[in-house]
N, C-alpha and C positions, 0 to 999 in steps of 0.2 A: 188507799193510804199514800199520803206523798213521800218522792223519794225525801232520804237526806243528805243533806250535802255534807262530802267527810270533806275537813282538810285537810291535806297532806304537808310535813311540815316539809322546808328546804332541804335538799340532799345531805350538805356539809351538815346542818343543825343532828338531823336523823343520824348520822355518822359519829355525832359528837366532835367536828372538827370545830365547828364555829360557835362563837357565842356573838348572836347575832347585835345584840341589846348593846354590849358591852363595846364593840367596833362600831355600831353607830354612838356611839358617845365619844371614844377617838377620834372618829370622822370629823364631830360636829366644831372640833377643836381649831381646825384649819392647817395642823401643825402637821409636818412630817411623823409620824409614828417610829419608832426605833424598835424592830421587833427582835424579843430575843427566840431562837429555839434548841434546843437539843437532843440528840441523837443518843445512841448507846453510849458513842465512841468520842464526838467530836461537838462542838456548838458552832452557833452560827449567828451572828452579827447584822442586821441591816436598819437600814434605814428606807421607811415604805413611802412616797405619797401614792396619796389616791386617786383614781384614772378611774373612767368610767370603762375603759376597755382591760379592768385589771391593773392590779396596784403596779406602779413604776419602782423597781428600787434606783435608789440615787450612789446609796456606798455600802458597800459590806464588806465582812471579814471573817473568814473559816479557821478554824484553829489547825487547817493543815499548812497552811501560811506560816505558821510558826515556824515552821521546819528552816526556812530561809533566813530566818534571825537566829538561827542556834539554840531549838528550844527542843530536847530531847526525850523530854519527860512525858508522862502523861495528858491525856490534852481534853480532859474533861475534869479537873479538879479547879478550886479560888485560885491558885496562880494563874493558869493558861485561860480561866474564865477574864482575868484582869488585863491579859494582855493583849485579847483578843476584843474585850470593848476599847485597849486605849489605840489598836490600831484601826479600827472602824471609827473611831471618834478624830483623830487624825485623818483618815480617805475623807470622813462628812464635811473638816474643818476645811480641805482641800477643793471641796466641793459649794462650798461658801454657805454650808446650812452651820444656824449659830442655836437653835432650839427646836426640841423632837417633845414626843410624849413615849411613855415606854409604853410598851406590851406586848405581854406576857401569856397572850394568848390565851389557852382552858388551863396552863400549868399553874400550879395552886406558889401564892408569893408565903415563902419560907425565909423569917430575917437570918443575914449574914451566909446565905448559900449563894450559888455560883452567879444567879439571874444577876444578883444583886453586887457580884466583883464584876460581872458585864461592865455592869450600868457605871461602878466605881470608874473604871475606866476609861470611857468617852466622859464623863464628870470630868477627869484629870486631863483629859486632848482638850478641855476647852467648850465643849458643846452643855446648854442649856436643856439640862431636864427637871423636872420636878421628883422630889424623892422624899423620905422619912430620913436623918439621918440614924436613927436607930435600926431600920433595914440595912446598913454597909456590914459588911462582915470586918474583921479586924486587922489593924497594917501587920500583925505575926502571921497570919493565915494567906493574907495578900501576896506577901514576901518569901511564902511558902518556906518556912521557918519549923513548919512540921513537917518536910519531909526534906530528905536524905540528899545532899551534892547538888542542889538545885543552883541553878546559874541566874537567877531572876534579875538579879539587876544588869549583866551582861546585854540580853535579850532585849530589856528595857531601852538600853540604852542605842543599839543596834537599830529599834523598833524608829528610836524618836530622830536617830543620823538620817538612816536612808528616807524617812518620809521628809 
């Protein structure tokens, strides 16, 4: 009997980190990628090209950063999602990229959630992305208007001085 040959799929795939199909399709684009991710606690902002020795980032932004613009709130809700893409949309504008593609990785797109005040945000620095406008969540929830002694537009404003 001949043997058979198994294939074994790629590490990340097996893992569930990659979705192999979908990032050859970003690739195929030419464009810088604006990858969004998040954490328990915190998101994180970048902008990828691709490198054969591993993606290059060009600009990124952590929502621990905030802390230096007076932002004392929580750092994983639409506000701090908002002001953490308009300050990586601001580092990319700095960095003379004017158009990215998003993604959002294996995270499932949820309209008017945080991926999508990211993305609100480098939109308003200025930078070219493609989007739905029915995906943006709403300027009450941006402006965090739902929650309690929030400083938004102080930080906003602090965010667009010192860049």
């Amino acid at each position: 009997m001949p043997k058979r040959k198994i294939r074994i799929p790629f590490r990340r795939k097996r893992e569930g980190k990659t979705d192999y199909k979908r990032r050859l399709q970003l690739l195929k684009s030419g464009k810088p990628r604006f990858v969004v991710r998040r954490s328990l606690k915190n998101m994180i902002a970048q902008f990828a090209q691709y490198s054969e020795n591993g993606d290059l980032i060009l600009a990124a932004a952590h929502t621990n950063e905030l802390k230096k613009y007076g932002w004392e709130k929580a750092k994983r809700n639409t506000t701090a999602a908002y002001l953490v893409g308009l300050l990586a949309g601001i580092k990319a504008k700095k960095k003379n990229l004017k158009e990215a593609v998003l993604d959002l990785g294996l995270y499932r797109s949820v309209r008017g959630g945080i991926f999508y005040a990211i993305l609100k945000g480098v939109l308003d620095a200025g930078i070219e992305i493609p989007y739905s406008k029915e995906a943006l969540p709403s300027e009450e929830r941006i402006k965090g208007l739902h929650l309690k002694n929030v400083n938004f537009e102080e930080v906003k404003k602090k965010i667009l001085e010192k860049n």
